[in-house]
C-alpha positions in Angstrom: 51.8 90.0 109.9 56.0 90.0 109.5 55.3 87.8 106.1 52.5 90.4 104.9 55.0 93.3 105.7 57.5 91.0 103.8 55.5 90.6 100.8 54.7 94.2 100.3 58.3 95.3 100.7 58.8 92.7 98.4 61.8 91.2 100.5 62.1 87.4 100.1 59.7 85.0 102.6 61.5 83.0 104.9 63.6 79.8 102.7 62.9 81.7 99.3 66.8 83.1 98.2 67.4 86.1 96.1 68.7 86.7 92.6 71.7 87.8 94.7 72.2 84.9 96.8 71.7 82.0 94.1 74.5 84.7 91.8 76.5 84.2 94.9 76.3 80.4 95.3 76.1 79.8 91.4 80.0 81.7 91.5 81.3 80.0 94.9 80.7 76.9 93.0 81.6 77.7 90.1 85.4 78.9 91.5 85.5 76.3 94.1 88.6 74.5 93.7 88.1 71.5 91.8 89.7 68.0 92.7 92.5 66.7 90.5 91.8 63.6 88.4 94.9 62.7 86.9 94.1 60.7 83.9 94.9 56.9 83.6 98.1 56.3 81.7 96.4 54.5 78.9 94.2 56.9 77.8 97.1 59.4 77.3 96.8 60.4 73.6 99.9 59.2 71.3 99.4 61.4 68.2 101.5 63.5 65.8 99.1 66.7 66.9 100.4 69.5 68.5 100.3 69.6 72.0 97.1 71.5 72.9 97.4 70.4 76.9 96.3 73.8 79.2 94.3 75.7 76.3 90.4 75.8 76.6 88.6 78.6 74.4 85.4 80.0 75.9 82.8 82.7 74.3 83.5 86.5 75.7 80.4 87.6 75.9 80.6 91.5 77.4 82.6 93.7 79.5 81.8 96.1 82.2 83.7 98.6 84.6 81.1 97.5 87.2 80.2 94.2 88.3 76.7 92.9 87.4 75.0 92.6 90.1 72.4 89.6 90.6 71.9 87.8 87.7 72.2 92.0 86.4 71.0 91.8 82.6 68.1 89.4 82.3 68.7 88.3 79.2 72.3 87.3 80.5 70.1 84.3 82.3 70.5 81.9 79.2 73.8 81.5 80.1 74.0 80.1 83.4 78.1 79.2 82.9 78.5 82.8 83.1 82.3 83.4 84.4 84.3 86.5 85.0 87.9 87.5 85.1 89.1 91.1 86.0 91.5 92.8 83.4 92.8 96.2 84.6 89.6 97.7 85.4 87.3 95.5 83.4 85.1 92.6 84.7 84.8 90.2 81.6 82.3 87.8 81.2 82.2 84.6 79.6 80.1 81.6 78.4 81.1 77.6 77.8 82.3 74.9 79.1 85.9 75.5 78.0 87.2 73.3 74.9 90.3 72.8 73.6 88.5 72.0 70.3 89.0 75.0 68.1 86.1 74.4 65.9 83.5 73.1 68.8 84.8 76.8 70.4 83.7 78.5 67.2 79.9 76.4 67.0 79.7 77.9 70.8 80.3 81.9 69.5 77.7 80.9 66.8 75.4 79.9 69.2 76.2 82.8 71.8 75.6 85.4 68.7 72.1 83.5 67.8 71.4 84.1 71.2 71.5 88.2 70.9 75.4 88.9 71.7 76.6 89.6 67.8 79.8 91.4 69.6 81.0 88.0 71.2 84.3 86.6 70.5 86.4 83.8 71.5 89.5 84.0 74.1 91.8 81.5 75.3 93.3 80.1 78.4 96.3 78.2 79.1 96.8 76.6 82.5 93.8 78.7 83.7 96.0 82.2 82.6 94.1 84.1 79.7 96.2 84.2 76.9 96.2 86.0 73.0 93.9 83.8 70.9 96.5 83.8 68.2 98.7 82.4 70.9 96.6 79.6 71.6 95.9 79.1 68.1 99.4 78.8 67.0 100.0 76.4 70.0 97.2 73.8 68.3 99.2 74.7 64.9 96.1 76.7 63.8 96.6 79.5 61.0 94.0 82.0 61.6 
């Protein structure tokens, strides 16, 4: 009787989660601290490039005064990367696996604004502290 009063409520049966829930897991994972993996001395690069060490672009793909609650706008589901940081009153979300590759970060915005999000643009991060893209750029020896 409980799971028919369930179902018609339409509150979750027993060992099924919520949009909420797998939001909240999805994020705990997502900013769980990470283990260091310091890379092997040999595979250290030994170029004449700039140094680029620290800065990762990712895809801003909107911002909101309020947090988005579950997965919030469905069509936000084909990104399931989907990060935040909080900038004065702002929540801003963004996509992608975070590249220090200029030009793989600019295939990403192409693909985020193919996807429905024409107002996305790229931001940096150095050292996991956002930063000006024009900062970054110039950093990698970039001209923009």
């Amino acid at each position: 009787m409980a799971t028919l009063m369930a179902l018609a409520l339409g509150a979750p049966l027993q060992g099924q989660t919520t949009d909420k829930e797998r939001l909240k897991a999805n994020l705990e994972r997502a900013f769980a601290p990470q283990p260091s993996s310091e890379m092997p001395e040999a595979s250290l690069r030994q170029d004449s490039r700039p140094d680029t060490s620290g800065v990762l672009y990712y895809v801003q793909v909107l911002a909101s005064v309020r947090p988005i609650e579950g997965t919030g706008d469905r069509a936000l589901r084909v990104f399931p990367d989907l990060k935040s940081v909080k900038e004065g009153r702002y929540l801003k979300y963004y996509t992608g696996a975070g590249t220090s590759d200029y030009r793989q970060a600019q295939e990403q915005l192409r693909a985020v604004q193919g996807k429905g999000y024409p107002q996305a643009f790229l931001i940096a991060f150095r050292e996991g502290v956002k930063i000006p893209l024009d900062e970054a750029l110039a950093s990698q020896g970039i001209k923009h």
